[in-house]
C-alpha positions as CSV (number, residue, x, y, z in Angstrom):
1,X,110.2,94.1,149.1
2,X,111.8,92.1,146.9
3,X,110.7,89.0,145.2
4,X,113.4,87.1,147.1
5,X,112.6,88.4,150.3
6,X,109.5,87.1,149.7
7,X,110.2,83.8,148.6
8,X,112.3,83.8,151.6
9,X,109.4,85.1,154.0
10,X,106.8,82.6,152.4
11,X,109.4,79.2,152.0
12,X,110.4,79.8,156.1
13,X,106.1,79.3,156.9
14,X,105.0,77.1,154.0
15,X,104.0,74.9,156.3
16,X,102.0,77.0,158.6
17,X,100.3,78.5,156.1
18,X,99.0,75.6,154.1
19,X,98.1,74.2,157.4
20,X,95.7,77.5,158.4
21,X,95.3,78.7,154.9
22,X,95.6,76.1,152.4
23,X,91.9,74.4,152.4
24,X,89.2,76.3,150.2
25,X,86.6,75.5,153.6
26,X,89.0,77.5,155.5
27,X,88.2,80.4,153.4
28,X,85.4,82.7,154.0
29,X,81.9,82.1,152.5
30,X,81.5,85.3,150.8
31,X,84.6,84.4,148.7
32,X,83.8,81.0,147.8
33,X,80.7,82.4,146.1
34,X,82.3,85.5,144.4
35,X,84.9,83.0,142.8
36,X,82.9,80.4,142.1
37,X,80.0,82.7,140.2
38,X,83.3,84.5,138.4
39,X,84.5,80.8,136.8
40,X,81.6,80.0,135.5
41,X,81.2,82.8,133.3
42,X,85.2,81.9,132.0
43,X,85.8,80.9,128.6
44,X,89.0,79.5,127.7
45,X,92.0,78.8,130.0
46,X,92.6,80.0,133.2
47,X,95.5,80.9,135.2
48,X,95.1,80.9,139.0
49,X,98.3,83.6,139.3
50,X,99.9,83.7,143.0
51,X,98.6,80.0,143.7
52,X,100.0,79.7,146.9
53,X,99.7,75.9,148.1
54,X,96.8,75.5,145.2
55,X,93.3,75.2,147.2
56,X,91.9,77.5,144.5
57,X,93.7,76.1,141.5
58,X,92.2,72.8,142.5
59,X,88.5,74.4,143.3
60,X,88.7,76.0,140.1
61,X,89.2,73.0,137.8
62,X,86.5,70.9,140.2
63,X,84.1,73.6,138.7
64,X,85.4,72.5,135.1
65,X,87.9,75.4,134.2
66,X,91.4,74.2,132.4
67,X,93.2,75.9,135.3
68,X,97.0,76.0,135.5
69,X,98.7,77.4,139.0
70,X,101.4,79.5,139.3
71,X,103.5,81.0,142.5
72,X,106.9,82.2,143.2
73,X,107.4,80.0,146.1
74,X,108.9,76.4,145.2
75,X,107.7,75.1,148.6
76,X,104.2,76.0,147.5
77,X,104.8,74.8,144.2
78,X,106.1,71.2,145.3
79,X,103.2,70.9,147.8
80,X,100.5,71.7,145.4
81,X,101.3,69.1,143.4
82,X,101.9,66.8,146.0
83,X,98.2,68.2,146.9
84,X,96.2,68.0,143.6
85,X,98.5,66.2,141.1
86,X,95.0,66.8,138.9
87,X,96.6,70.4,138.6
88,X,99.2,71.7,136.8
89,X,101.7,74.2,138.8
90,X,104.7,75.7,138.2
91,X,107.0,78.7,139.6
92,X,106.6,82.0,137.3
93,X,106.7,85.4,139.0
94,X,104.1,88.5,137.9
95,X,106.5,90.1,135.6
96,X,106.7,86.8,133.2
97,X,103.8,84.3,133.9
98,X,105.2,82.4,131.1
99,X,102.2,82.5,129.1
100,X,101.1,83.6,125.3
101,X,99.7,86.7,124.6
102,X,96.0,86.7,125.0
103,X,95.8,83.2,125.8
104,X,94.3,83.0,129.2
105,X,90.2,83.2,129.6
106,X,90.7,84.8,132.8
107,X,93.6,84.7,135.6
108,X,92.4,84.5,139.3
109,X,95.1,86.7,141.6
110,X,93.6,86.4,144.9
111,X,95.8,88.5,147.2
112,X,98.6,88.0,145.3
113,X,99.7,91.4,144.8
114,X,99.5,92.3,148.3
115,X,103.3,92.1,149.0
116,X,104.3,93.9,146.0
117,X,105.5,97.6,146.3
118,X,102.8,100.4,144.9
119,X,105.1,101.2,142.1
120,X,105.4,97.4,140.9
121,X,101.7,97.1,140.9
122,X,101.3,98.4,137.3
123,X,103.5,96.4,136.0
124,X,101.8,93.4,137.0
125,X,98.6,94.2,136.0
126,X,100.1,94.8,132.4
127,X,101.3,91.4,132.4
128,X,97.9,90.1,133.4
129,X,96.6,92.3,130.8
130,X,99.3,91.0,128.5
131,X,98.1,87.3,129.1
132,X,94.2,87.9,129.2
133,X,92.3,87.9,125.8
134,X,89.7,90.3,124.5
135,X,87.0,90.2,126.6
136,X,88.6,88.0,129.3
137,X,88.5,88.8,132.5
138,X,90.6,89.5,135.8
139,X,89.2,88.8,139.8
140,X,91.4,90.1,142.1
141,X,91.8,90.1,145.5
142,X,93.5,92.9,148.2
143,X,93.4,94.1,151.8
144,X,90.8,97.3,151.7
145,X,92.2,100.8,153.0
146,X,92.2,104.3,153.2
147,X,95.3,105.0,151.2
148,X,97.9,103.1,149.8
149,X,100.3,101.9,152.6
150,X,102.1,99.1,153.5
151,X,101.7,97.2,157.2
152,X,103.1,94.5,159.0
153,X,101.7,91.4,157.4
154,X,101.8,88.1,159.4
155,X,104.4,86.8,157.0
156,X,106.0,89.9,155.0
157,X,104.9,93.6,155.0
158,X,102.3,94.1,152.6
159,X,99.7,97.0,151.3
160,X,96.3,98.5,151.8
161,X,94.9,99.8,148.5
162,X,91.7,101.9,148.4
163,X,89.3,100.1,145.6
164,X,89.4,103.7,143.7
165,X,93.5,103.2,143.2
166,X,93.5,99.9,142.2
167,X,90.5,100.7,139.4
168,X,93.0,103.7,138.1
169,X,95.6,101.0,137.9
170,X,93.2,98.5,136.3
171,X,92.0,100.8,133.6
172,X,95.6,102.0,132.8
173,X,96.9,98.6,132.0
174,X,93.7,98.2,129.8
175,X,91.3,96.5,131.6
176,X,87.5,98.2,132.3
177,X,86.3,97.7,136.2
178,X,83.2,96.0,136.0
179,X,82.3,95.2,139.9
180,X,84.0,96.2,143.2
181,X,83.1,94.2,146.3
182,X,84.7,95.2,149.7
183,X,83.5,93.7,152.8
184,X,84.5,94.3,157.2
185,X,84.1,92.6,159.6
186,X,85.7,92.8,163.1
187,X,88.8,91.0,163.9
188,X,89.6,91.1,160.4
189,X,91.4,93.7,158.0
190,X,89.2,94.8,155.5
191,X,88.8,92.7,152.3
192,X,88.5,94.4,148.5
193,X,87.8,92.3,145.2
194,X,87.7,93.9,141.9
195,X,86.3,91.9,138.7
196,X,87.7,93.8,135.5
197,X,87.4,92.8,132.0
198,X,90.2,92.5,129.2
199,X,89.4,96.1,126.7
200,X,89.9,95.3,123.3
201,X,92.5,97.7,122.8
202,X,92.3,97.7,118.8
203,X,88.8,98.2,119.2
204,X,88.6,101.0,121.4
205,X,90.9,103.0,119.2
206,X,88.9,102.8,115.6
């Protein structure tokens, strides 16, 4: 799937999306928590990566982060501001966020990956590892399954990943795996989180 298709699939139900999606009370309990206890322990910049219409950029910098939203989409980029003009947002894409090396505290990519195909994953998570500093950390979200495959999203085909694959993926692009949350409940696909923290690489090695 390519990022255009993508763009394409997402621009077409923008609308419908923010308007059964894009409000953090929409979201499920669980999750609010999970985020919420994972900013706190932040330090330094963060970048909520895969923004979508912003609910959790903006939830984010209420809790005090200096949070900055990206997303592929320009419709969800121009409503998020229209949204929280608090925020920062911009379009970037997950193989050049547009940031520094090492400059984020942490980046937030909450089922943002979920369209992209297996073998594009790593290359992702190298740019988040790329972007987070020593000792910052990475909360991701994905749809739970057996085995890596891909299924008819709502909007655009997207993956299951068993929690195992994404921590070998995680710990290849240099980050250590430091809590795995996954969570069922009928009527709803099964929901992973993974919280990983940035290796100091240099350090490792001596």
């Amino acid at each position: 799937m390519s990022i255009a298709e993508v763009r394409e699939a997402y621009t077409g139900r923008a609308e419908e999306y923010i308007s059964l999606l894009g409000s953090v009370a929409d979201t499920h309990e669980l999750d609010r928590d999970l985020i919420s206890r994972w900013a706190e322990q932040l330090d330094g910049p963060v970048l909520d990566a895969g923004c979508g219409p912003g609910h959790w950029t903006d939830h984010l910098r209420r809790l005090g982060r200096d949070v900055e939203g990206v997303d592929l989409v320009p419709a969800f980029v121009a409503r998020a501001r229209e949204r929280f003009p608090e925020v920062p947002f911009r379009v970037a894409t997950f193989d050049d966020l547009g940031v520094a090396d090492a400059a984020l505290g942490g980046i937030l990519a909450w089922y943002s990956l979920i369209h992209l195909e297996p073998e594009r994953v790593p290359s992702a998570l190298s740019e988040f590892a790329r972007c987070i500093r020593p000792g910052g950390s990475l909360l991701l979200g994905f749809f739970d399954g057996a085995s890596i495959e891909p299924f008819p999203h709502k909007v655009v085909t997207a993956y299951f990943w068993p929690p195992s694959a994404m921590t070998e993926r995680l710990e290849a692009a240099g980050f250590a795996v430091e809590a795995v949350h996954t969570r069922s409940e009928e009527g709803t696909r099964p929901h992973a989180a993974i919280v990983a923290r940035r290796i100091d690489a240099g350090a490792s090695a001596r």
